[in-house]
C-alpha positions, 0 to 999 in steps of 0.5 A: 664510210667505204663511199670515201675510198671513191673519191678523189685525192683533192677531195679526201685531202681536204676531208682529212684537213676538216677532220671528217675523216682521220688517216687512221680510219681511211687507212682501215677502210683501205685495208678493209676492202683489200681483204674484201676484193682478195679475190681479185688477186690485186695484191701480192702483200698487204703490208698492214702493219706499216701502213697503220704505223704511217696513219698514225703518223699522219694523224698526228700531222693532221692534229697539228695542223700540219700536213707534208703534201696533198697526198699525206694520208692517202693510201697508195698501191706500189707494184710489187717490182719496187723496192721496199725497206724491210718488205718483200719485193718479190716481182710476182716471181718464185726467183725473188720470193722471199726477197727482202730490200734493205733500201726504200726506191727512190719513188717509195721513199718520196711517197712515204716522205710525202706522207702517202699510206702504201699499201699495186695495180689497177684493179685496186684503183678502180676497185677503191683500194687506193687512190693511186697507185705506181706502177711501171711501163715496158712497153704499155704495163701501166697504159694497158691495165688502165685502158682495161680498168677504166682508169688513167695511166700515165707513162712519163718521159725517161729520166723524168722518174727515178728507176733507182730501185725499180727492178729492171726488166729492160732498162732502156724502157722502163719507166716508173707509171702512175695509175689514178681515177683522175688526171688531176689524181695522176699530176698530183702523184707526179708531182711528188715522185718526179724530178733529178735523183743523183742515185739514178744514172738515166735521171734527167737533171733539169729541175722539175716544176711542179704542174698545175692544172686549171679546171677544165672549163676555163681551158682552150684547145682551139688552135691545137694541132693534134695527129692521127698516125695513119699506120695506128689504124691496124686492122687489128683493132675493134670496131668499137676502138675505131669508132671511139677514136673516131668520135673523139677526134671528131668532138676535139675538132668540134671544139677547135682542134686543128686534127690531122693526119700523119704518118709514122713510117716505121710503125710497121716494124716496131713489134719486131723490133720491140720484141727483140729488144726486150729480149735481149735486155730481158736475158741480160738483166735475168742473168744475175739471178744465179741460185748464189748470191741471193734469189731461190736457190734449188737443193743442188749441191752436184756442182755449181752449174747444175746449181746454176742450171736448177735455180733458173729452171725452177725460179723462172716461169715459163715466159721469162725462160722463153725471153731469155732463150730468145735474147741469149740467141739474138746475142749470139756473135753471129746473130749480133749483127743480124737481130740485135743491131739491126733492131737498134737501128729500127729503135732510132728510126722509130725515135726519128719518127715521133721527132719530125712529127713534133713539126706538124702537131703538138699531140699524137691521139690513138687508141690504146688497147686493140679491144675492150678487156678480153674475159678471163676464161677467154684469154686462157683459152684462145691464149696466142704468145704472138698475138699477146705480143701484139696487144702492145702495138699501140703503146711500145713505140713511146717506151722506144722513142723515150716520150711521154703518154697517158691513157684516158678512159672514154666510154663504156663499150656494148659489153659494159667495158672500157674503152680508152684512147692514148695522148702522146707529146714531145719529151717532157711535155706532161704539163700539156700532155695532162692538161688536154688529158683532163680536157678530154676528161672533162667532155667525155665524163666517163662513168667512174665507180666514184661519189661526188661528197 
């Protein structure tokens, strides 16, 4: 029966409509394998009891006949940054831990209204957990673990989402992601969760049309142009990588797409400009927690800054009080000009770049990942916070410029890892953007972990 948890949405839909599998049985498949793969540390909280409560009820649904949406019944992961009604929603900090919402976000609640089980991240994707599972994208948090993970990731255009509900890191940027094994799994999640919400200021208010994606074999890329950014090629990128966007860019010319070169100009300056940026919006979001209204607060009691003083040393680790120190020095009035405007003004050039290459192609192809996943016990030795801020150079400047973009798992390296290349379009571009994601797909069949039933 686990052999059900590796398929995909389409296929366990229709499983649950014949009746071969009922929600509830699924569910504790679900909740079976995430006891079995604890150790992988994918989950924060298990909420159980809820998700046998909605199984339950999609049971039911099933027996009538009468299922919400393809995603009724199937388990869904949420990142533990969304929140959840009457569940912790602890962003994996000690600062929120005991951290109860008394309201669903808006991307929980249209999943729950669709009938998905929840549950955030991609090991519990690629591991069978769920089939999908909601992220969010900074600068490549959805993206990066998928390229790593051998799944699809996608970073939708902002405002297509709703953030309303998401804790925010750097408002600007984020972006709710979705994570799947297929890009036909990641549309049918789009699907659901995106489109105008009132609640959320940023949200985009033209009317989102579902997408609908042909198979693979009846599509054609011939005549599309497609660029490769000549200032991606860093040479801080794998051999392995290069060779990978190589031969893809290569086999999609084989297949009649127009591949060409071009040049994003201030790439250059983008993970300096990122940097300060998310900092400086990082210091003023974590402002808010102050040990008072809610959040950890330290047995201080010698006067309310010491108060304010212990709660932020003891509730924030080590990275986040950095950012917020650099933020906080970057908004000084005398170094307001100097970093924070100045940044702003890269951000629009960077933004100006992805809008006049929009004149020559219709798609940007690059890498994703520097390299394949580094091991544990490599990244804990050789951990570098400058080099670590770089591994998201090929995946900030969409969060910057606002545009969408999707990882897509390619091949398998020399050491039996993933290795994932990256789609970026003009805003709002996803019907175009997934459509030639799932063509890639289609040619380069990457060898998920998954049973064809």
């Amino acid at each position: 029966m686990e052999k059900l948890l590796h398929t995909n949405i389409k296929t366990i839909s229709r499983l649950l409509f014949d009746g071969t599998i009922k929600p509830t049985e699924l569910t504790n498949l679900a909740l079976k394998k995430a006891e079995d793969i604890k150790h992988l540390n994918s989950f924060i909280s298990i909420t159980s009891n809820q998700a046998k409560t909605q199984g339950e009820k999609s049971e039911k649904r099933f027996t009538d006949r009468k299922p919400i949406s393809e995603l009724d019944g199937v388990t869904i992961a949420v990142k533990d940054n969304f929140c959840t009604q009457n569940i912790k929603t602890t962003c994996a900090s000690k600062m929120l831990e005991n951290f109860v919402p008394t309201y669903n976000a808006t991307v929980c609640q249209r999943l729950f209204d669709a009938g998905g089980s929840s549950g955030g991240s991609a090991v519990a994707v690629a591991s069978g957990v769920c089939f999908a599972a909601i992220g969010s994208d900074t600068g490549g948090s959805t993206r990066n673990p998928a390229s790593y993970c051998g799944v699809v990731g996608l970073k939708p255009t902002y405002g297509l989402v709703s953030r309303w509900g998401l804790i925010p890191l750097v408002n600007s940027m984020d972006v709710p992601g979705i994570l799947a094994r297929t890009v036909d799994d990641v549309v049918s999640v789009l699907n659901v969760i995106a489109g105008f919400d009132n609640k959320d200021s940023t949200s985009l208010t033209k009317p989102y049309n579902k997408i609908r994606l042909p198979p693979a074999t009846k599509m054609s890329i011939k005549g599309l142009k497609i660029g490769i950014p000549i200032e991606y090629n860093s040479e801080h990128v794998s051999e392995e990588v290069l060779d990978t966007w190589n031969e893809i860019a290569a086999l999609l010319q084989s297949h009649g797409a127009v591949i060409k070169k071009v040049s994003m100009p201030h790439t250059e300056y983008s993970i300096v400009c990122y940097s300060i940026l998310n900092q400086c919006e990082v210091a003023s979001n974590m402002a808010r927690y102050d040990g008072i209204e809610y959040g950890f607060r330290a047995n201080e009691e010698l006067s309310t800054e010491k108060l304010y003083a212990a709660s932020r040393k003891l509730g924030f680790n080590d990275v986040v009080k950095n950012r917020i120190l650099c933020g906080n020095y970057f908004l000084l009035t005398r170094n307001y000009d100097k970093y924070f405007t100045q940044a702003l003004k890269i951000r629009r050039l960077i933004a100006n770049d992805f809008h006049n290459v929009w004149n020559d192609v219709s798609l940007l192809l690059t890498p994703t990942t520097l390299s394949e996943a580094p091991s544990y016990k490599s990244y804990i030795e050789n951990y570098d916070p400058y080099k670590n801020a770089f591994e998201d150079f090929c995946t900030q400047c969409a969060n910057m410029a606002g545009v969408p973009a999707v990882s897509i798992p390619i091949k398998l390296s020399k050491n039996v890892l993933p290795l994932s290349l990256q789609l970026m379009g003009r805003n709002l571009s996803e019907p175009m953007l997934l459509a030639v994601a799932k063509y890639i797909e289609n040619l380069v069949k990457f060898p998920h972990f998954q049973y064809e039933l």
